[in-house]
N, C-alpha and C positions, 0 to 999 in steps of 0.2 A: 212294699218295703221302701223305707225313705232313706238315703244318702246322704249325707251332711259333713262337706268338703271345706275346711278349710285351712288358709297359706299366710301364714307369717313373713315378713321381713322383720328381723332384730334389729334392735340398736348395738353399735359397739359399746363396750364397758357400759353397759345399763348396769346401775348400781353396785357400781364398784366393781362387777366381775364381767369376765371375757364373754364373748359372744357363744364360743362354744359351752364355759359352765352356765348361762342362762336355759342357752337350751337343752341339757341335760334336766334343768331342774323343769323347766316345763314337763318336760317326757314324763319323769315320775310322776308328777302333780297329775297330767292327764291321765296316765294309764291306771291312777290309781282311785278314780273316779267310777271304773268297772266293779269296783266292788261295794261301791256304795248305794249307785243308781243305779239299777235293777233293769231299766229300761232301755240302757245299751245293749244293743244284740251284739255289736262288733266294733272293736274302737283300735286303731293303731297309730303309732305318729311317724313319721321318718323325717329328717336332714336330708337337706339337697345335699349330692355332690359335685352335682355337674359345674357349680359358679358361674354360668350365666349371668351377664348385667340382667339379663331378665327373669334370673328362678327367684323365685322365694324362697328363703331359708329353711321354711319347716311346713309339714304339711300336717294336718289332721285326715284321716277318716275314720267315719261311722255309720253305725245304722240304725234302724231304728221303726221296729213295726210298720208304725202309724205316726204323722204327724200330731198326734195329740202325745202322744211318747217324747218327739222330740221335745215337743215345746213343754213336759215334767222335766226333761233333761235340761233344757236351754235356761229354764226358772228353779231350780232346784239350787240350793243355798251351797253344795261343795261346789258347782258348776261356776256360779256365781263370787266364788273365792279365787276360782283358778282363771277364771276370764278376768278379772280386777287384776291378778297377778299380771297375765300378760298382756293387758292393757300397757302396762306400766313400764313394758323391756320392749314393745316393738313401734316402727316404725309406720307401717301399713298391714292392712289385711285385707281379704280378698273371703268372697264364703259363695257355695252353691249347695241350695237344696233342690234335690228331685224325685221324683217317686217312681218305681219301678213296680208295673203291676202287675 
């Protein structure tokens, strides 16, 4: 099973709207990625609450058979739309893959 972690910091006001509607519309855009790529066994997103100068704002997780899975998911065109998207509202990111075997 491979694991694939990754933590957003947002931008304030990224195009035009608040940090928290950016991250909403992340959430959708992700979670609605399970129904298109097959290859997701497990995908959830959550919001820090804690505000920590040191959390990140959002978190992904997922899973994913096999690393050949991931890397359908990682190169896959909706995938590819929604990593552009939030390319474009965050600040930093951070990513871990690992395999549990």
């Amino acid at each position: 099973m491979i694991k694939h972690i990754v933590f957003w910091m947002i931008k304030e006001d990224a195009l035009g709207k608040s940090k928290s509607e950016i991250i909403e519309t992340i959430r959708q855009k992700i979670e609605g990625l399970k129904s298109v790529i097959p290859e997701i066994q497990e995908i959830e997103i959550g919001r820090d609450f804690n505000g920590s100068e040191h959390a990140f704002d959002l978190a992904l997780y997922s899973e994913f058979k096999s690393i050949n899975d991931l890397s359908i998911y990682q190169n896959h065109p909706e995938h590819k739309k929604v990593a552009g998207f939030i390319k474009s509202v965050t600040l930093k990111r951070a990513v871990v893959d690992y395999s549990i075997d």
